[in-house]
N, C-alpha and C positions, 0 to 999 in steps of 0.2 A: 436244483432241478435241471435235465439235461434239455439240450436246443432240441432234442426228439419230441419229450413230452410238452413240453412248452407248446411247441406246431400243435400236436394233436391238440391240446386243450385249447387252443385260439379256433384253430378250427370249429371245435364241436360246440366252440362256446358262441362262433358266429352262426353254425347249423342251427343253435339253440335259439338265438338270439332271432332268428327268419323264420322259426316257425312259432316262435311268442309273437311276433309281429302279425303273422299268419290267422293265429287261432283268437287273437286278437279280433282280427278284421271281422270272424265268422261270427266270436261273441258277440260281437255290437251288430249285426245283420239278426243272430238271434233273438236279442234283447227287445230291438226294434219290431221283430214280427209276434213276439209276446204281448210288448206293451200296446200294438196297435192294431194288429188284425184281429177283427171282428171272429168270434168262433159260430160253429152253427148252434151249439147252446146257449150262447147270449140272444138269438131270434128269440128264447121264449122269452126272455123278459120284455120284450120290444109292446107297445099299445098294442099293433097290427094282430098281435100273436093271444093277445087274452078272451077268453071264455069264459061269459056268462054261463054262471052254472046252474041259474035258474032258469033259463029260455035260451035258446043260441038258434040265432037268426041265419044259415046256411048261406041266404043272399046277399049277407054283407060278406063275406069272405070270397075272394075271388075262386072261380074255377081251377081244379088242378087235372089236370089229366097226367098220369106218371106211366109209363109205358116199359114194359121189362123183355127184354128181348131173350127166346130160351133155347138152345140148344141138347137134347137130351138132356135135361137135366133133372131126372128122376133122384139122385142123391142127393138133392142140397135145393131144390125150389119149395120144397114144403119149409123152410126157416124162413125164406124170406117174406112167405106166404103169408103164415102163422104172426110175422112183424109189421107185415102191411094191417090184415086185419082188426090189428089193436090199435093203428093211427086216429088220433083225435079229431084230426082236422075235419071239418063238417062238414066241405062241400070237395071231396076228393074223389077220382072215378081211378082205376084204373083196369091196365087193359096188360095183359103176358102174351108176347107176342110168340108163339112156338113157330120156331124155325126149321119145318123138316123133320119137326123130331119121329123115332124110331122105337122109342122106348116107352116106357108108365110115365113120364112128364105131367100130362093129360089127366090121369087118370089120381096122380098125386095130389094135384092140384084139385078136382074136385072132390076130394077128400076132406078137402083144408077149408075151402072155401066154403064148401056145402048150399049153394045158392045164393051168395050174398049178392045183392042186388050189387054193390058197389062195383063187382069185376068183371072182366068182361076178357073168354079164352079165346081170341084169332090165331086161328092159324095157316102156317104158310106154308104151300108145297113144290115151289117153286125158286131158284135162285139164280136172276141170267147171270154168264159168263164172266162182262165187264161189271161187276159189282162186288163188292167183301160182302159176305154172309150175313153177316150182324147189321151192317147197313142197311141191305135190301130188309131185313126183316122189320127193322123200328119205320122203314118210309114205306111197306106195306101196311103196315098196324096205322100209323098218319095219316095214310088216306084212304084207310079201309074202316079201321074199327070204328065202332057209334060213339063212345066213351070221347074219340080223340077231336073230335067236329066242335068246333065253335067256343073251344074252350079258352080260358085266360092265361092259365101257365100250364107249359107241355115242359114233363119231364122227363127222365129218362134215368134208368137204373139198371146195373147188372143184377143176373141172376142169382147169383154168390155173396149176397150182401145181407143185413139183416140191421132192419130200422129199428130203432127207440121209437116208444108211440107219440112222441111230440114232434118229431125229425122234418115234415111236411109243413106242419103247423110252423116251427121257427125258421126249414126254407122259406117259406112264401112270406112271411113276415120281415125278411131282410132283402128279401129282393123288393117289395115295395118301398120300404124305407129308406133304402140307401138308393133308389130308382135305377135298378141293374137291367141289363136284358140276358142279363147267364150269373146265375153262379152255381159254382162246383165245389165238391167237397174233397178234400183229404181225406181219403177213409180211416179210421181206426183200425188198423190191418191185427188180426187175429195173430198172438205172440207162444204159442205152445208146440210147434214144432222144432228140431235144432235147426233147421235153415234159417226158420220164422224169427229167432231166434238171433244167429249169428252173419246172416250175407240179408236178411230183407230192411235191415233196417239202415244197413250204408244203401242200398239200393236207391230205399225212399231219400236219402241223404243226397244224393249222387242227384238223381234230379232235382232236387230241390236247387243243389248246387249250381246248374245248367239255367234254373228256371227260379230264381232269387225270389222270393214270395213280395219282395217291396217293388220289385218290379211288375211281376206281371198283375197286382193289384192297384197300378198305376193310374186316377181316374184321368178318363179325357186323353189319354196317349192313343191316339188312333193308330200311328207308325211304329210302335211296340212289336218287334216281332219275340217279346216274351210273353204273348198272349198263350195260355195253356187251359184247360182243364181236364178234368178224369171223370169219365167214359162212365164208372162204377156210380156216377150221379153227377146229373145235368139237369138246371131247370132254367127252361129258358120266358119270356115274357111270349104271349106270342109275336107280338111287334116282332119282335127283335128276330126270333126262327123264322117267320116266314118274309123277313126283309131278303133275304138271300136265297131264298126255296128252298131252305131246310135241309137232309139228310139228300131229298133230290137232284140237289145242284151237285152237276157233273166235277166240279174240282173236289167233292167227297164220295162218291160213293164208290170208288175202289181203293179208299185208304185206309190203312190195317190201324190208324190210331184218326180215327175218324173224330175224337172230341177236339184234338190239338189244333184240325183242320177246322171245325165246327167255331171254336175259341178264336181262333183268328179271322174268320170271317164277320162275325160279332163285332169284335173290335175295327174293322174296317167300313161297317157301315153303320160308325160312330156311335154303339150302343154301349153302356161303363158294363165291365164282368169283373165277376169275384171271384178268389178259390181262397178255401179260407181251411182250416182242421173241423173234422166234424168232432173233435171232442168226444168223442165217446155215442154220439149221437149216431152215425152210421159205421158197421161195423163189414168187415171185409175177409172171408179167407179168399186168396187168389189163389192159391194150388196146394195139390195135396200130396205132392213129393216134389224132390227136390229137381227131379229131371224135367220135370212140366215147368219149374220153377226158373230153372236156367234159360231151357230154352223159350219161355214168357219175354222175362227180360232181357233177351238178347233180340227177340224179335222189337220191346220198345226204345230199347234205346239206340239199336239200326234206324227205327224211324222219328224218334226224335235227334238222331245226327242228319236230320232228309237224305238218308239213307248213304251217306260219304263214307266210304271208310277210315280214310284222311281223319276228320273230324272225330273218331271211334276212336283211333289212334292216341289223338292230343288228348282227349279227354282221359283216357288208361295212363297216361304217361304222367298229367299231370295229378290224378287220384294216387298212383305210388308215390311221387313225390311229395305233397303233401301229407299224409294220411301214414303214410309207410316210412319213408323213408326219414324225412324231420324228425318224429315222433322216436323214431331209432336212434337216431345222433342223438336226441335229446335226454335220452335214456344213457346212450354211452357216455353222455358231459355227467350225466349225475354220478355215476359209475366209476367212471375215470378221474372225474375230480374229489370225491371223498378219498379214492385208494392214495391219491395226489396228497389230500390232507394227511392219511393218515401217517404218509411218509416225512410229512415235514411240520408235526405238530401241531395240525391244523390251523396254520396262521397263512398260509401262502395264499395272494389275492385273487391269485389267475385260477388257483384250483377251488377256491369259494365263488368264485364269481363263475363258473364254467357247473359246480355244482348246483346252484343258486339259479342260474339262469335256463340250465334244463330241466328244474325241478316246476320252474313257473309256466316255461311250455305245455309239458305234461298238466299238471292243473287246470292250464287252461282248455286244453282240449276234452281235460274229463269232464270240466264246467259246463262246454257247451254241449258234450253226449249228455248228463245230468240231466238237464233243460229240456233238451229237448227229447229224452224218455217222459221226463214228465207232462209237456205237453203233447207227445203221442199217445199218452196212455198205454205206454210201455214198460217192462219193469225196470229198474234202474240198474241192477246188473247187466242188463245189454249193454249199458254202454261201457264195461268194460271187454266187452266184443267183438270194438270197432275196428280195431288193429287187423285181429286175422279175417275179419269179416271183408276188412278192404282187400285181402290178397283173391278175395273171390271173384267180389266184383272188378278188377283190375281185367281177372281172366275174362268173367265176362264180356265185357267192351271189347277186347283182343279177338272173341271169339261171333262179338256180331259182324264187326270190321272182314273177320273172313268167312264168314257165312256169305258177305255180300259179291265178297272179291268172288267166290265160285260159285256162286248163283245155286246155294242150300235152298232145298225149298221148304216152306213152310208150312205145318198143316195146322187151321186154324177155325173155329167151328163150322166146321164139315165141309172144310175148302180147302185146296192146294194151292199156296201162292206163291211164287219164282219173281224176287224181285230184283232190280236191276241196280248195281250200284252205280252212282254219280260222284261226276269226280269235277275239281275243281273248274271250273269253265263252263259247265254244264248249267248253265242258268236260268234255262228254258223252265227245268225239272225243278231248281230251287224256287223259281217264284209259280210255281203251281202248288205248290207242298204250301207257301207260305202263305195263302190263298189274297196275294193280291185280286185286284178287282180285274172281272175279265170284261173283254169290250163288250159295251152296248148291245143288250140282248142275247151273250150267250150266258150259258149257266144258268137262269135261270127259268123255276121254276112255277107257275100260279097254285095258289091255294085251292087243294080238290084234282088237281092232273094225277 
């Protein structure tokens, strides 16, 4: 064998060897968030969660109020509707908070609902200047609607989602038991278009990556700034939402990911939060082409980088590296070292162990796609997807990073938003984003303002 191929096969067989070490690290993070994180379908089995089916007493269940905030959404609120209404849970109110809408939203909804005592349609005609849309809408419904007044747990739902009828019942029943003041669910994100398909599910990968599930369900970590949730379902204690003035408090209500803000606030005035997979239990499509789809996720993850581009950057650089480019090498070791064997009668060490060794990378990376389609409730050929799925999301990240550098504006339910990037130094903007405590008496808000 010549000193040429030798090199290469040391090489690919060390590229090999650092992304087996790599997919390695990821298995044992995945393994870890299987065998320990609570799902939202283990809540039903929980005491909290069971129902006499001969009598059920409404007053021993605490209060829910679940509030859904709508933006024209005549195509897609009658699912959710249609899933709330079959919810079990016995003492649950909710309230759809329509934002402005222009369209049959309204008139959908009374279709669905048909009178049910349990819901209640507020709506809003107004949204000042300094506020995101979606925000002002869920803390007009807060301190307007009758449903939202005096209750025990306040939730929060987007309009695009569609519940399992026990979904309520095993939230509420894990946030008593494990004594939470939030938790959030992973959605079950809907897998039938080719995006849904082939860039959403590194997407969901990608943050998860950012936001390590063993960390941000860290109990008792007040100083975490990997506190997270998602927006698409929130339920909080009320302790815990109105410790801070809720959705009112000035370090949220002009932020385009107002749960991450929400989540970290929690966490800083020492209340434990959850985000866990809802298992099939709540169900999600986020858009319905691929261009809403890109620019969705370039709009979160500009704001889960607190809007840096810097941080946009490293994150793209280091998702082809891992994801891309390992994964490549590891392929050419397999490649390079059987043609290696075949030329030397398959006994050469360097070219079995360079075949060998990028065959165990690739394995293991399919292991952890494997895994974790099955616990998203995903189909398991997605995860052979991952590969060109990450050349998207690479783009992605590249393409929030300069969205921010030239101040792209954003249109986001029925609002124009020009956001400003932050760059190293800037740390006025990073600890408001992070929602450190602000001095005595500002930020917040009283219960009923």
């Amino acid at each position: 064998m010549g000193t040429t191929m030798i090199v290469i096969l040391s090489g690919l067989g060390l590229l090999s060897l650092l992304g087996a070490a790599f997919w390695s690290a990821v298995l044992f993070e995945v393994l870890w968030m299987v065998r320990n994180l609570p799902t939202a379908r283990s809540g039903l089995d929980l005491p909290e969660a069971k129902l006499d089916n001969i009598s059920i007493d409404a007053s021993s269940f605490p209060s829910v109020c679940l509030i859904i905030p709508a933006y024209n959404e005549e195509a897609s609120i009658a699912t959710v509707a249609r899933s709330l209404v079959k919810q079990d849970y016995p003492n649950l109110r909710v309230v759809f908070a329509l934002d402005r809408c222009t369209d049959g939203t309204k008139r959908v909804l009374e279709e669905v609902l048909q009178g049910d005592a349990r819901f209640e349609i507020f709506e809003i005609t107004h949204c000042p200047s300094d506020w995101a849309g979606k925000v002002n809408a869920v803390w007009s419904a807060v301190k307007g609607a009758k449903f939202a007044q005096g209750t025990d747990l306040i939730a929060f739902a987007d309009a695009d989602t569609e519940f399992d009828p026990g979904c309520i019942r095993a939230c509420a029943a894990l946030v008593r038991s494990r004594n939470l003041g939030l938790l959030s669910l992973m959605s079950s994100l809907t897998c039938e278009k080719w995006f849904e398909k082939l860039v959403q599910p590194v997407a969901g990968y990608e943050l998860m990556r950012q936001f390590p599930p063993r960390r941000v369900n860290r109990a008792g970590d007040k100083s975490s700034r990997r506190a997270v949730a998602n927006g698409q379902f929130m339920m909080f204690t009320s302790k815990a939402y109105w410790s801070f003035g809720g959705h009112g408090t000035e370090h949220i209500r002009d932020e385009l990911l107002e749960d991450i803000a929400l989540a970290k606030r929690v966490r800083w005035e020492g209340f434990d939060a959850a985000f866990i997979p809802a298992t099939g239990m709540l169900w999600c499509r986020m858009y319905e082409s691929y261009a809403q789809f890109e620019l969705g996720w370039r709009r979160i993850f500009a704001e889960l980088a607190h809007r840096r581009p810097r941080r946009l950057r490293s994150y793209a650089i280091q998702l082809f590296l891992t994801d891309i480019a390992l994964p490549t090498a590891a392929l050419a070791s397999v490649v390079v070292g059987l043609v290696a064997l075949s030329q030397h009668g398959g006994t050469h060490p360097l070219a079995l162990a360079a075949a060998i060794i990028g065959g165990a990378s690739l394995v293991l990376m399919q292991t952890v796609m494997a895994i974790g389609c099955h616990w998203g409730k995903t189909p398991q050929y997605v995860g052979l997807l991952h590969y060109p799925g990450a050349f998207a999301v690479v783009g992605i990240l590249l393409k929030a990073a300069r969205d921010l550098e030239t101040g792209a504006p954003v249109r986001w339910g029925g609002r124009t938003y020009v956001r400003t990037a932050r760059y190293e130094g800037d740390e006025k903007g990073l600890r408001r984003f992070l929602g450190r405590r602000p001095p005595a008496g500002a930020g917040h808000m009283a219960h009923g303002r």
